[in-house]
C-alpha positions in Angstrom: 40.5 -10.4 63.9 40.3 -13.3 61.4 36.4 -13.3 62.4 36.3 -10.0 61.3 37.9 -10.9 57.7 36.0 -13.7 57.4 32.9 -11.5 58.0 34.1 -8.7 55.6 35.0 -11.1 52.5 31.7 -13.2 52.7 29.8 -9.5 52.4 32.0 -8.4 49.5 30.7 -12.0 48.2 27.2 -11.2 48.9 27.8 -7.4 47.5 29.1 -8.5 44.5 26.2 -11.2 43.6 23.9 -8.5 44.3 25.5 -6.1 41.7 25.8 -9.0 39.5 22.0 -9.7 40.2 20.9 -5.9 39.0 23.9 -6.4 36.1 21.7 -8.4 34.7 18.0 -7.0 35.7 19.5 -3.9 33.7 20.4 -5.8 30.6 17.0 -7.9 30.3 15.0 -4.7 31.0 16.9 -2.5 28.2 16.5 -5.4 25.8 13.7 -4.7 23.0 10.9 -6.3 23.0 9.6 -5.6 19.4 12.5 -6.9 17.3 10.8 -8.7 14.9 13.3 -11.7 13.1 10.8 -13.1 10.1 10.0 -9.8 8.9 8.1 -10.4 5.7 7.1 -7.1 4.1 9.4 -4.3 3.1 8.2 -0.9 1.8 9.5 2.0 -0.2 7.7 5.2 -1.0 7.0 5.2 -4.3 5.5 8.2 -5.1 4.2 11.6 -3.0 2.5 14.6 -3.6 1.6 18.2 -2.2 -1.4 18.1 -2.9 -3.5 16.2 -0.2 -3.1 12.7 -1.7 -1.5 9.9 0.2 1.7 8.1 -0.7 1.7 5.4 -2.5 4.3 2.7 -1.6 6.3 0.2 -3.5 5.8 -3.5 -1.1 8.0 -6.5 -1.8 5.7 -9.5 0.3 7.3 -12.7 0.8 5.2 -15.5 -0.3 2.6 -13.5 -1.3 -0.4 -15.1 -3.4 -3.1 -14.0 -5.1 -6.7 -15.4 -4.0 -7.3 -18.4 -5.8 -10.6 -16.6 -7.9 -8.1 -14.3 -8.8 -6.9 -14.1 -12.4 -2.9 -13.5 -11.5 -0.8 -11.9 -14.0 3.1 -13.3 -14.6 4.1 -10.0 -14.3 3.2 -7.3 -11.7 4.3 -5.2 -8.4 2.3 -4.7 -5.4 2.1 -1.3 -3.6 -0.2 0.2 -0.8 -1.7 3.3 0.5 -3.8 4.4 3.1 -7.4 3.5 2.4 -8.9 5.9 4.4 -6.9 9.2 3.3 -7.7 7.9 0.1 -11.4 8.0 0.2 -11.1 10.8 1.8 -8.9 12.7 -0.5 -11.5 11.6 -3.5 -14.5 12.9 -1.5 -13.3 16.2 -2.5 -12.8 16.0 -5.8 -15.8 17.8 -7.7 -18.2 17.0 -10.1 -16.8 17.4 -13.8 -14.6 20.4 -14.6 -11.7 19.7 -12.2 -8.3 20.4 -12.1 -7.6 18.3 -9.1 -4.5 15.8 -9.8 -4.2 12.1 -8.8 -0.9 10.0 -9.4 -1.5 6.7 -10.2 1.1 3.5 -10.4 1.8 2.0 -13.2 3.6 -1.1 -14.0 5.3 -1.5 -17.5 8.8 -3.5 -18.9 9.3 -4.4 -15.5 9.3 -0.7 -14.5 7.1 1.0 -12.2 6.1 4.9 -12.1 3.7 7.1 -10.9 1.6 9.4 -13.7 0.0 12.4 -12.9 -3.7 12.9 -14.1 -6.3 15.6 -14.2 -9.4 13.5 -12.2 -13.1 14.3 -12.2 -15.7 13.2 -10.7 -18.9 11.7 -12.7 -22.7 10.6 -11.9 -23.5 7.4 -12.2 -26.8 7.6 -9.7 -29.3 10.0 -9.4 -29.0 12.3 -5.9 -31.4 10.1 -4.0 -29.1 7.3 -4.7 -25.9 8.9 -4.0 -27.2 10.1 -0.7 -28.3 6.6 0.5 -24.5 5.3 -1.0 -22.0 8.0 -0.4 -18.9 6.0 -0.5 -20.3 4.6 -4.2 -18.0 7.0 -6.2 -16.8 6.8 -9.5 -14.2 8.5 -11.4 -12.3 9.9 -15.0 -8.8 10.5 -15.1 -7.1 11.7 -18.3 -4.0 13.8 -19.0 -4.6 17.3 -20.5 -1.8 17.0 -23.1 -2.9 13.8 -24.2 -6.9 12.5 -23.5 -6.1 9.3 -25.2 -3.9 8.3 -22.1 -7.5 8.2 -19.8 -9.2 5.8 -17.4 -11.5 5.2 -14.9 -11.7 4.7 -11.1 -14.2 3.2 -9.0 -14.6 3.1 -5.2 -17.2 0.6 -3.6 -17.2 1.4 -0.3 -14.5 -1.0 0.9 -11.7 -0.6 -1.7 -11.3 1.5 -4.8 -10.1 -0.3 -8.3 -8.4 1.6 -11.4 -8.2 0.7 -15.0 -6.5 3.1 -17.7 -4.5 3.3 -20.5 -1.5 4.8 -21.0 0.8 4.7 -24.5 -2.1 2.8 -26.1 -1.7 0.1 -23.7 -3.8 -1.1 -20.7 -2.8 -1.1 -16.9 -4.9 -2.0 -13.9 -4.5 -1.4 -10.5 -6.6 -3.8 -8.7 -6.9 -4.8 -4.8 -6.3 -7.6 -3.4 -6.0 -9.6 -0.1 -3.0 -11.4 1.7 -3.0 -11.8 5.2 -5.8 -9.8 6.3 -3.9 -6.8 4.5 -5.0 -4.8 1.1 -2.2 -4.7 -1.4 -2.8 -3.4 -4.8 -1.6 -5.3 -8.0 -0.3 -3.6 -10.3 0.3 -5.2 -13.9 -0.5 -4.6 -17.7 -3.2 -6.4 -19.4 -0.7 -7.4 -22.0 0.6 -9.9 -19.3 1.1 -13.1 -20.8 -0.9 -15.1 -18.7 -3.5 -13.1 -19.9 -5.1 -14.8 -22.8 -7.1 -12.4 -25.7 -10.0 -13.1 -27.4 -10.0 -13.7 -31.0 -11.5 -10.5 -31.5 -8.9 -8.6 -29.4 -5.9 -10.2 -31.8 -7.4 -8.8 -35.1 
């Protein structure tokens, strides 16, 4: 009889350890994998549309830094959208006469928005050229109420770049590389670290 006890407790032992054993298996195995504890970039859409374009979003990058050829204004944001939707949202934007829209970042008193433009596309090779060079595209974008607030966009192939002026002053949106990402820089040429020419102060 005490055999018997003896027998019974030392499997309840052995049952329990086992259960114990699998306790644990089940934890480890429903514990994530992907959690990610130095997350460095944060995004936040910054602006959409119904139109076909993609989002563009607002990215705070910690320690981000320009590339050292890069002429880096004091102040500025960084945002982001998908390259490739991008291109291929522009491929269909026609020759002259458009009334296609395209909103476009801008970074002003510390503010940034998104402004809506009329785009169009114009020629700036002759066909053979453009055939040979598809993704070579460039670009006018002005605002129908008010052509004075106008610019320019230019794709190379690789990224696209965007200069305009808005409220009689002058805004970029310019790529650039960290970590093997694109970001885009936004930032008025009014920065201060931005020295003018003589004759840009008269």
């Amino acid at each position: 009889m005490l055999f018997l006890f003896a027998f019974s407790s030392e499997a309840n032992k052995k049952k329990k350890k086992v259960q114990q054993k699998k306790t644990t298996q089940e934890v480890v195995a429903a514990s994530p994998t992907t959690i990610q504890t130095n997350v460095t970039t944060s995004s936040l859409m910054l602006c959409n549309t119904d139109y076909g374009m993609p989002t563009w979003y607002l990215n705070m990058v910690k320690g981000f830094q320009f590339p050292s050829n890069f002429q880096a204004p004091l102040n500025y944001r960084l945002v982001t959208i998908q390259e490739k939707e991008l291109e291929d949202y522009l491929k269909t934007i026609p020759f002259e006469k458009s009334e296609n829209k395209i909103k476009v970042p801008i970074y002003s008193d510390r503010m940034i928005d998104c402004v809506e433009f009329t785009i169009e596309r114009v020629t700036t090779m002759d066909s053979v050229l453009q055939a040979k060079y598809p993704n070579l595209m460039s670009f006018r974008i002005y605002e129908k109420s008010n052509q004075l607030n106008a610019g320019r966009i230019d794709c190379d192939g690789v990224s696209t770049k965007m200069m305009l002026t808005y409220n009689q002053e002058t805004f970029f949106v310019t790529p650039v590389s960290f970590n093997k990402k694109t970001y885009y820089a936004c930032y008025s040429k009014n920065d201060p670290n931005f020295k003018k020419e003589a004759f840009e102060r008269n």
